[in-house]
LUMGU-96153 format. One record per residue (C-alpha): x, y, z. Coordinates in nm, 2 decimals. Layout:
! LUMGU-96153
> xx  yy  zz
> X  Y  Z
...
//
This chain:
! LUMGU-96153
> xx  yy  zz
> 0.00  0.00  0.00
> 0.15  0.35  -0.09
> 0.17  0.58  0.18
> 0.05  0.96  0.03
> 0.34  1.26  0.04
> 0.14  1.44  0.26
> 0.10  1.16  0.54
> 0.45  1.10  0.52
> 0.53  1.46  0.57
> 0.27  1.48  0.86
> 0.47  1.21  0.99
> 0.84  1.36  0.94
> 0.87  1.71  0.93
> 0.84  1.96  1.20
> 0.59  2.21  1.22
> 0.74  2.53  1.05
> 0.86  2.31  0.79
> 0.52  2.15  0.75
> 0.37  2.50  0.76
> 0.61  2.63  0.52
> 0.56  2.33  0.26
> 0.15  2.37  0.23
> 0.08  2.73  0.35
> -0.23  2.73  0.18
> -0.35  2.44  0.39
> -0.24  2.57  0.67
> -0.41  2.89  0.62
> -0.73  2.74  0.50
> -0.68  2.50  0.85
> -0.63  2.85  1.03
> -0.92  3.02  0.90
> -1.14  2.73  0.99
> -1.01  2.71  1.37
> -1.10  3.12  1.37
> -1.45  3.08  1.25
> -1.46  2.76  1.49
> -1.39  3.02  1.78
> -1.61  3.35  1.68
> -1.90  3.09  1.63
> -1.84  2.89  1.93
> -1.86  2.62  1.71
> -1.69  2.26  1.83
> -1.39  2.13  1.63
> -1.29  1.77  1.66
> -1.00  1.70  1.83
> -0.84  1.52  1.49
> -0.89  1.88  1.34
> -0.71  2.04  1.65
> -0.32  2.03  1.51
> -0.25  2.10  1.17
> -0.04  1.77  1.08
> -0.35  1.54  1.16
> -0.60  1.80  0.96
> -0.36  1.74  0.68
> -0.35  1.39  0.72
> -0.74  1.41  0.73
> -0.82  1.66  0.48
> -0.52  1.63  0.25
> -0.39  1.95  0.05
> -0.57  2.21  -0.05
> -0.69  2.13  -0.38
> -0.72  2.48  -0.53
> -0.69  2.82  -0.37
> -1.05  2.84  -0.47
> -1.13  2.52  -0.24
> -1.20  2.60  0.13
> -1.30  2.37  0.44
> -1.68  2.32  0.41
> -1.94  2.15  0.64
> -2.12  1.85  0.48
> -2.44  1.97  0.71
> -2.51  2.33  0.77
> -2.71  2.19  1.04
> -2.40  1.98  1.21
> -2.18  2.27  1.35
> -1.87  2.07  1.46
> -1.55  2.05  1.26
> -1.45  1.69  1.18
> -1.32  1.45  0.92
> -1.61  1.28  0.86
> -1.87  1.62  0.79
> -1.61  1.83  0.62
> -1.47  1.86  0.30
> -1.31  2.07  0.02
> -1.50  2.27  -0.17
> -1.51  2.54  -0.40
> -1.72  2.87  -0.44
> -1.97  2.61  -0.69
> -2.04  2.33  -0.47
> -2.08  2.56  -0.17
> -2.35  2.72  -0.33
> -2.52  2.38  -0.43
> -2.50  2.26  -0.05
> -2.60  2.57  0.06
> -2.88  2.55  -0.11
> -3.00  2.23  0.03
> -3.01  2.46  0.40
> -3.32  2.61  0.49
> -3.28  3.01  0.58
> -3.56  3.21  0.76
> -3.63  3.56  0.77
> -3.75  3.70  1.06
> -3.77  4.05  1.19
> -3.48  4.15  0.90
> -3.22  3.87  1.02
> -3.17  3.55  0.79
> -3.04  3.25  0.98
> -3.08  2.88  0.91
> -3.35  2.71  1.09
> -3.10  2.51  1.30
> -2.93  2.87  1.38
> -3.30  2.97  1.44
> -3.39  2.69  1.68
> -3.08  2.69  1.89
> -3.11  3.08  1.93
> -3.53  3.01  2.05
> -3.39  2.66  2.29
> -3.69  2.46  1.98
> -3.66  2.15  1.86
> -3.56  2.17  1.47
> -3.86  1.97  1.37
> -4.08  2.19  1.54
> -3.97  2.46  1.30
> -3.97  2.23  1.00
> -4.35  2.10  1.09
> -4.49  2.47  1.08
> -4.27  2.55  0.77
> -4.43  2.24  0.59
> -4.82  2.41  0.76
> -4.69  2.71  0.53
> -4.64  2.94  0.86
> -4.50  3.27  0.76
> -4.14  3.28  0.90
> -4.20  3.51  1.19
> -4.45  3.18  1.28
> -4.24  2.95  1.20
> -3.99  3.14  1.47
> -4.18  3.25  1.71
> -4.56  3.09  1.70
> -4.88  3.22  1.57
> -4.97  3.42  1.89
> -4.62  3.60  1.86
> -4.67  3.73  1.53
> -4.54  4.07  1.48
> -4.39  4.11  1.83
> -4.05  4.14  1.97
> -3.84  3.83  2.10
> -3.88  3.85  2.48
> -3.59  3.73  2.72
> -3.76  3.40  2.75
> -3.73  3.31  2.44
> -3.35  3.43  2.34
> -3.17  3.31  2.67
> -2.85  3.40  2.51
> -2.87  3.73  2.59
> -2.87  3.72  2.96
> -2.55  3.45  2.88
> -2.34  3.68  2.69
> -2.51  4.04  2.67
> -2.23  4.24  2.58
> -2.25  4.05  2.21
> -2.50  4.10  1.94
> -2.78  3.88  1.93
> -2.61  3.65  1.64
> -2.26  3.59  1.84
> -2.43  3.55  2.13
> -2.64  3.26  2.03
> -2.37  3.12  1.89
> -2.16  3.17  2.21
> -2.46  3.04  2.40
> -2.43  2.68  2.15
> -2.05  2.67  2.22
> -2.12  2.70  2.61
> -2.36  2.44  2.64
> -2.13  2.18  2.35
> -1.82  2.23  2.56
> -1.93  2.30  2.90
> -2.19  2.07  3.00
> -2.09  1.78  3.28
> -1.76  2.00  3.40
> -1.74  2.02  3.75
> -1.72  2.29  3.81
> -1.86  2.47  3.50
> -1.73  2.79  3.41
> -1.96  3.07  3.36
> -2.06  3.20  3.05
> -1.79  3.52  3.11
> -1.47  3.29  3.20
> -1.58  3.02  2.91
> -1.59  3.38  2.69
> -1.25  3.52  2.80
> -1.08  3.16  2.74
> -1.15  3.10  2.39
> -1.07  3.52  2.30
> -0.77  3.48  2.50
> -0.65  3.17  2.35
> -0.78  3.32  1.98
> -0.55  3.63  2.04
> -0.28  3.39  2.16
> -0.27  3.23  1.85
> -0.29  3.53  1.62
> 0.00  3.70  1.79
> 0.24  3.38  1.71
> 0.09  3.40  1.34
> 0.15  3.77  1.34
> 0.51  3.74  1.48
> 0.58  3.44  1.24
> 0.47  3.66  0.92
> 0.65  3.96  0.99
> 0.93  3.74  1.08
> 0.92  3.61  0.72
> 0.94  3.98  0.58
> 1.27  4.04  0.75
> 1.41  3.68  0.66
> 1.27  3.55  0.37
> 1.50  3.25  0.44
> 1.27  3.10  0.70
> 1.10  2.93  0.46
> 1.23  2.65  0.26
> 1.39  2.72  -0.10
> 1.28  2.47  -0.30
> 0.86  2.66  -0.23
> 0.76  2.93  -0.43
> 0.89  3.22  -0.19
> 0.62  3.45  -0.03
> 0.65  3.83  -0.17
> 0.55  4.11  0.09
> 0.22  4.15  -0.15
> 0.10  3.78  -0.02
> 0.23  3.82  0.33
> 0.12  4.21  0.42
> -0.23  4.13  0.38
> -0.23  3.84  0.60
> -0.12  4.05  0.84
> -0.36  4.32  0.84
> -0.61  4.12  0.86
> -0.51  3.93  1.14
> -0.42  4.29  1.33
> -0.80  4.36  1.26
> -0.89  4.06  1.40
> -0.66  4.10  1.72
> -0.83  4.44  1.73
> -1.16  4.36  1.76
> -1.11  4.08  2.00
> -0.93  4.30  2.22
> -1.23  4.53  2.23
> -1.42  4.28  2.25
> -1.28  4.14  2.56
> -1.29  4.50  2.71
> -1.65  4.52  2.69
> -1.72  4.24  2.85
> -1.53  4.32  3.12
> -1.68  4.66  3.13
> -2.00  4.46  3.13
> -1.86  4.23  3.46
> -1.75  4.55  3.61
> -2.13  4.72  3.61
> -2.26  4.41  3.70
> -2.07  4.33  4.03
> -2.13  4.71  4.10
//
């Protein structure tokens, strides 16, 4: 049986040289663990360390390929509901998804039911009744009303988000939370996962600008990065450790009131 290149070099090479060889993987892996962490999303621990996701996954086929969910309505990141995909077959299993509008905001159903703590088929049996979507959401005798605080928990979880981030905090609580002893509040499970996020995008930031003073780090028989590939990357992960940062002020701000 042959062994592919790319097991063999998740096998035998270190990290940086592993990095350096498929960048593209290891950005398209990087992205994917960023989304993971503003959606509060669960990765699988075989997607955790870049060798085994390219051991998993394989290269990136095409820089138009990215890591896409099999099932929009499966949020975790694993082997067996991910794939490659480009902009074309995203589209065609997108499409297979079922989005509702309510009040202005378009989520999928799933997105819809975890933000109202419903069962999925519940929403899907008054779709099928032909319920206009604000029914389908939020029942006939809620039509036309705002969302009360009984019905979107996630605010009083995570207030200092927007609605959106705040269910999906609120899904990524309950997924990695539940049965610890003790369980971390909502703020400290928060201010882990930003921390660790801005952990990780300091030691990509360092490594990049690193590569625009020695271009030698990376191995010479790879096409060599110019500054024009490597500056963007690092403005947008600056951006990125921007908003976190603010982020994680707020909600401190937010503890602060509270405990006054």
């Amino acid at each position: 049986m042959t062994v592919a290149q790319h097991v063999k070099d998740a096998v035998n090479l270190t990290a940086t040289k592993l990095k350096e060889k498929y960048p593209e993987t290891y950005d398209s892996w990087r992205n994917m663990k960023q989304r993971a962490k503003d959606e509060g999303t669960p990765v699988h621990p075989d997607f955790e360390d870049f060798d085994s996701f390219l051991v998993h996954m394989g290269p990136r086929p095409s820089r138009k390929h990215t890591v896409d969910r099999k099932d929009y309505g499966d949020p975790e990141y694993s082997p067996e509901k991910c794939h490659w995909l480009d902009k074309a077959g995203q589209a065609n299993n997108r499409s297979t998804t079922l989005w509702l509008t309510v009040q202005g905001e378009t989520k999928s159903l799933m997105d819809w039911a975890i933000a109202t703590t419903q069962k999925p088929d519940t929403l899907r049996s008054r779709l099928k009744k032909r319920w206009t979507h604000d029914e389908v959401v939020y029942g006939k005798k809620s039509r036309n009303r705002e969302p009360s605080a009984a019905v979107t928990p996630h605010k009083s979880q995570f207030p200092w988000l927007s609605p959106e981030r705040a269910a999906k905090y609120e899904r990524g609580y309950r997924d990695h939370t539940e049965g610890l002893s003790p369980r971390p509040t909502p703020y400290e499970y928060y201010l882990r996962r930003l921390t660790n996020a801005l952990r990780r995008l300091e030691m990509d930031i360092t490594y990049y600008r690193d590569l625009l003073r020695v271009p030698e780090l990376t191995d010479p028989l790879l096409p060599q990065p110019t500054p024009e590939d490597i500056l963007p990357k690092i403005e947008w992960m600056e951006q990125q450790r921007d908003r976190f940062t603010a982020e994680i002020e707020q909600a401190h701000s937010f503890q602060v009131r509270k405990a006054d």
